[in-house]
N, C-alpha and C positions, 0 to 999 in steps of 0.2 A: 853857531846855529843851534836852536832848541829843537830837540828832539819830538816829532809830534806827539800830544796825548792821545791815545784812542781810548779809553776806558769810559765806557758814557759816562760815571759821575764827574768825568773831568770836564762833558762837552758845555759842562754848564753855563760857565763865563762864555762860553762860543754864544750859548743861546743869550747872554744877556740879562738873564733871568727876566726875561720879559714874559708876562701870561701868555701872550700869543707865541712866545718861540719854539715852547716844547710842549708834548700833552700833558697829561696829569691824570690823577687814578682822583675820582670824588668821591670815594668809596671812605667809610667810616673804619678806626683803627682803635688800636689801644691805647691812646693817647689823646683818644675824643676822634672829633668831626674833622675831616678835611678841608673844612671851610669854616671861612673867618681867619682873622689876624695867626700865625705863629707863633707861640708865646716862648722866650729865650729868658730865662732867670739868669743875673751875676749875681755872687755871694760876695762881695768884697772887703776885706778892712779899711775901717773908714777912722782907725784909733791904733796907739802902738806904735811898736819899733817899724811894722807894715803897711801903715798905712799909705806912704810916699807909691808903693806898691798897688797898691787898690785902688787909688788914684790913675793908674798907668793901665790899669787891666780893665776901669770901666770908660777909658777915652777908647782902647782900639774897639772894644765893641758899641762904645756911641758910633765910632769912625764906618765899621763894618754896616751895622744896620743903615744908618742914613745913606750907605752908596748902594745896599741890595735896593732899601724902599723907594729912592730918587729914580732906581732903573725900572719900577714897575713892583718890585714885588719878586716872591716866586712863583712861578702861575697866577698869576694875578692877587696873590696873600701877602699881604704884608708883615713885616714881622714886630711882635709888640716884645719891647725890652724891657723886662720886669726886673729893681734893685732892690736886691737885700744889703743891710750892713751888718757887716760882724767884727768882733775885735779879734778876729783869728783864731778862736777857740774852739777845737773838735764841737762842744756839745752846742753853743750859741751856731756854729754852722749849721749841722743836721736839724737842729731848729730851724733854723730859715730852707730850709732845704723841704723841711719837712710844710711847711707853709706856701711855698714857691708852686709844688707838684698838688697840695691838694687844698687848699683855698685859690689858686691861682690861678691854675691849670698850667701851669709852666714843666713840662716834661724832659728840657733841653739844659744843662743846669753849668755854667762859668763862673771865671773870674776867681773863683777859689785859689789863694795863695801858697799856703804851703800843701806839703804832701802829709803832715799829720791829721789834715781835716781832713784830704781824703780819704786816705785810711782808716779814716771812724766811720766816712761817709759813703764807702763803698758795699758794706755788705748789706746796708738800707737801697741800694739802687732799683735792684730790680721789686721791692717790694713797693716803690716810691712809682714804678714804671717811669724811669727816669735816667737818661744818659750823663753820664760826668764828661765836661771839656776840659781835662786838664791840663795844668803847666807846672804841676808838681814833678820836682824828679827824683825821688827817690826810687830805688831799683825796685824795691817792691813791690808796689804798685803795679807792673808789669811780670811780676814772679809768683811770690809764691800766695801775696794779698791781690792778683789778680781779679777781674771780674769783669765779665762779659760784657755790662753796661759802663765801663768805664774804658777810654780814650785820650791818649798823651800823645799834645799835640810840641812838644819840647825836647832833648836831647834829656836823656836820661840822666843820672849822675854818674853810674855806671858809663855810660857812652862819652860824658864829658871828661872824666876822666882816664878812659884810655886814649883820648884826644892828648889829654895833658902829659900820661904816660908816655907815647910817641914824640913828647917834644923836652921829655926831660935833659936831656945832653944839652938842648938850648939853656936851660936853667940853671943859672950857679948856686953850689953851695951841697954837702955834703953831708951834712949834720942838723936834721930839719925839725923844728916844734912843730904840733898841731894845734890849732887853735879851733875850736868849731863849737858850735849852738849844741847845745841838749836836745835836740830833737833828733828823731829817726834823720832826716835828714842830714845832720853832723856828724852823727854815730856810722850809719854806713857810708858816705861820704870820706871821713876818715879810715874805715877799714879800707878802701878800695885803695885810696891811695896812699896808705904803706906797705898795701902789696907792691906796688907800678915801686913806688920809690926804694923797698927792697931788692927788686927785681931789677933795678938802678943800679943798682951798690951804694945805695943813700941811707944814711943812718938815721930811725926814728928815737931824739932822745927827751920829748915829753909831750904828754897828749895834756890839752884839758877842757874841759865843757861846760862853759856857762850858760846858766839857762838866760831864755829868751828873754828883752828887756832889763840885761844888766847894764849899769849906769857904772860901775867903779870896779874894773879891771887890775889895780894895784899887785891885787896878790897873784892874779896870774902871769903880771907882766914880771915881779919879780922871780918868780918858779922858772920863764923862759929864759929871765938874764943867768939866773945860775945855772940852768942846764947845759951852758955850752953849745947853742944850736946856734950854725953861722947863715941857715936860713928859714923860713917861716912857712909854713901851707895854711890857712885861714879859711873859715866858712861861718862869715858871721856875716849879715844883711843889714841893709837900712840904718835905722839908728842906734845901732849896736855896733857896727861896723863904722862909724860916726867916733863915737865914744873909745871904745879901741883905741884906732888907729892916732887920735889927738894926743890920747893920755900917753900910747906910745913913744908918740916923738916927745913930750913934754918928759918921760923919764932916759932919752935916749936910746931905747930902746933898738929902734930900728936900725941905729948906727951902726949895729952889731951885725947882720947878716949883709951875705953878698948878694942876696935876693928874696921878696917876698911874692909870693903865690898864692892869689886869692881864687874864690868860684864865688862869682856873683857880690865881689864885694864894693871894685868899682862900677858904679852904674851911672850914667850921663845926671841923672836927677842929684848924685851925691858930689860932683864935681864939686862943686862948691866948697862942699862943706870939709872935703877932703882934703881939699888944696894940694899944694908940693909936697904933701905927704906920700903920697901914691905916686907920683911920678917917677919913672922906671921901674913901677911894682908888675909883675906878669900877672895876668888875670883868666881864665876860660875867657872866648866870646863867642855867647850861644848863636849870635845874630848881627852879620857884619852890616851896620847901615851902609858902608859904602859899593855892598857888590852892584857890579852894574850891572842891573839886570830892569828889563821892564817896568815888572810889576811889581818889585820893589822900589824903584825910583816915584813909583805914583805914590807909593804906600808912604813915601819917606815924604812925599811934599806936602800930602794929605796930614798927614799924622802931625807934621810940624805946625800946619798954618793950625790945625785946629789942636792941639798942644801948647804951643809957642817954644819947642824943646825939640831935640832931639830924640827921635825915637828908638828904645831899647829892647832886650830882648823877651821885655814881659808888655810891651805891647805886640808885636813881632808874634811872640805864641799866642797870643789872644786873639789876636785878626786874623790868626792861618785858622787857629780853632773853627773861628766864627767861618771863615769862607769858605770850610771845610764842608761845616756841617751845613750849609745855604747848598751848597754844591751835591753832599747828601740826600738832601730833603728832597733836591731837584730834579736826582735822577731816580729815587724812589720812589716820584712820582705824590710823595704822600709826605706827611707828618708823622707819622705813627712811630713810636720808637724801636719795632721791631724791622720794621723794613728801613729807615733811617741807620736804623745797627748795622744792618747788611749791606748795605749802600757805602756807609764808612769804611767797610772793611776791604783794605786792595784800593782804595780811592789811588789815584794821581791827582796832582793839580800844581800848577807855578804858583806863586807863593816868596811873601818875600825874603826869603831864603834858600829860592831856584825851585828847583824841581823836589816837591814833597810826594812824598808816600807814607798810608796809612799800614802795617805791618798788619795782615789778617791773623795770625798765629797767634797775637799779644797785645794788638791795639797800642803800637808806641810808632809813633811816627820816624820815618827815616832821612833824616838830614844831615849836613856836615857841621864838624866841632872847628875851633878854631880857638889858637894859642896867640895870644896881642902882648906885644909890650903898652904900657899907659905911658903916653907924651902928651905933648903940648905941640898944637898946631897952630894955624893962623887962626881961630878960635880961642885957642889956649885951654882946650882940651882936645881929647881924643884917642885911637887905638893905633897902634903899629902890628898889624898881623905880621907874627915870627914864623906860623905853622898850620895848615887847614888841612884836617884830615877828612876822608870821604867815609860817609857812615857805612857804607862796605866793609872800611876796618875797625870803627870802631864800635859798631854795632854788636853784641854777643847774641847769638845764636838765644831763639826763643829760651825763656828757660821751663824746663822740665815739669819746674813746682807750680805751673802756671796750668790751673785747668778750669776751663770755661764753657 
């Protein structure tokens, strides 16, 4: 049995988001007029190793908006979903970002893929009057590049990896390569966990970082055959994680460990293309489609028929994003992003990843991590959860460098 929510931003889904269900403030903000349409900007890549990704982050918020507007609205506003495209580039983001907020009037700002565009795009926020929906995880963002106007609606990397930390004894192998993207997100990514894996008794015996959009892996895949690593920790995405993993098997590579360990490397979209490559590879899984719960099970039907895929964990943090901040707006009473801030902050809401909460200390949402083996089911894809830990543990206490 589900716990009740009592925190009004949660009663929102109660009220239906119907104009008649709850009042409303028609009072004028800093984000313009109370009235008229909502305006929701996504920045998404629509080119690149990400785009398969931006792809997945503007279905759950086509998914999100069309079930608020279908219900009425919020107080009777509809919400208008304005697209930007980017090829993932800090400065081509804050450009559309910059376009979204003040040719557009879009104040409410998604779909941004990684955590590097945040990062360029967060100390523009508050001058943009403008909230970030992220699904970026780098720890930073919540530390010490923190910022007021910005909101992580996804498992940190940090939090994902003391998930993986608590399940390392499940993972074979002794002697582990790192393999991870050149971006902020590989760089702390890989520190975090060769602390967990020396605090393991696991031996880190080579790092290396290729920038985003490498095609020909050769000389890193020969640097890991010589190092001696009998297993692998990986943080490479999309089609870079494509490329990898192929060239891997075509040099043998992988024959050589007792296990690989990726974050976010197999994703349902890459099945394909991944093949029996990954099969028995351990993976994080930010977002298990199969808990059974409610309001996942809608989100899962929903997302599929208007997908035609299974859905994963970067629509999963897009739709909580999205029904977050509907749920926001609604018990704010208002659009304005100063009272919308406040309304995020201490939210509850079910969500399809059970019961969320938004973190007021740091703006990082609280959900559970989860360790899967990759199998093949009656599908001939799919997860074997090995380990789900509750963001209780692996949550780290606000951090210090984080001042808002």
């Amino acid at each position: 049995m589900r716990t009740p929510l009592v925190r009004a931003g949660a009663l929102v889904l109660a009220c239906g988001l119907l104009a008649s269900a709850c009042g409303g403030d028609d009072s004028g903000g800093s984000s313009g007029s109370d009235k008229g349409d909502i305006k929701v900007a996504i920045i998404t890549p629509s080119s690149g190793a990400l785009a398969i990704y931006g792809t997945a982050a503007a279905q759950a918020w086509d998914y999100a908006v069309k079930e608020v507007n279908d219900a009425g609205g919020i107080d009777g506003r509809k919400v208008d979903l304005i697209k930007k495209d980017t090829d993932g580039s800090p400065d081509k983001t804050i450009a559309a970002a910059r376009e979204a907020a003040t040719k557009d009037g879009a104040h409410f700002l998604g779909g941004i893929v990684t955590s590097s565009e945040y990062l360029a795009l967060d100390p523009q926020l508050q001058g943009l009057n403008a909230l970030a929906l992220s699904t970026g995880k780098a720890a930073a963002l919540t530390g010490e590049s923190c910022t007021k106007n910005f909101f992580r609606f996804v498992a940190s990397d940090q939090m994902e990896l003391n998930g993986v930390a608590a399940s390392l004894d499940q993972i074979p192998g002794d002697k582990f390569a790192i393999l991870a993207v050149d971006e902020t997100i590989g760089h702390s990514g890989a520190d975090i966990f060769k602390k967990a894996a020396e605090d393991a008794g696991k031996e880190i015996v080579y790092e290396g970082y290729p920038p985003r959009g490498t095609t020909e892996f050769g000389t890193y895949i020969t640097k890991i055959q010589d190092s001696g690593a009998d297993a692998l920790f990986t943080m490479e995405q999309g089609a870079d994680a494509v490329a990898f993993t192929n060239q891997a098997a075509q040099f043998k590579l992988l024959d050589q460990f007792q296990s690989v360990l990726g974050i976010d490397v197999v994703t349902p979209p890459l099945f394909d293309a991944l093949g029996d490559n990954v099969v028995g590879n351990f993976t994080n899984l930010a977002y298990d489609v199969k808990l059974d719960d409610p309001v996942n099970q809608k989100f899962v039907e929903g997302m599929t028929k208007l997908s035609g895929g299974t859905p994963f964990f970067v629509q999963a943090s897009n739709y909580t994003a999205a029904t977050m901040l509907f749920a926001a707006i609604k018990a704010a009473g208002s659009s304005d992003t100063d009272k919308v801030r406040d309304a995020l902050e201490g939210l509850k809401l079910d969500t399809p990843y059970g019961q969320a909460e938004m973190r007021a200390e740091d703006h990082q949402i609280l959900v559970p991590v989860n360790v899967a083996k990759v199998v093949k089911d009656s599908s001939g894809e799919g997860y074997e959860v090995v380990a789900s830990t509750d963001a209780s543990t692996t949550t780290p206490e606000p951090d210090p460098a984080c001042k808002m």
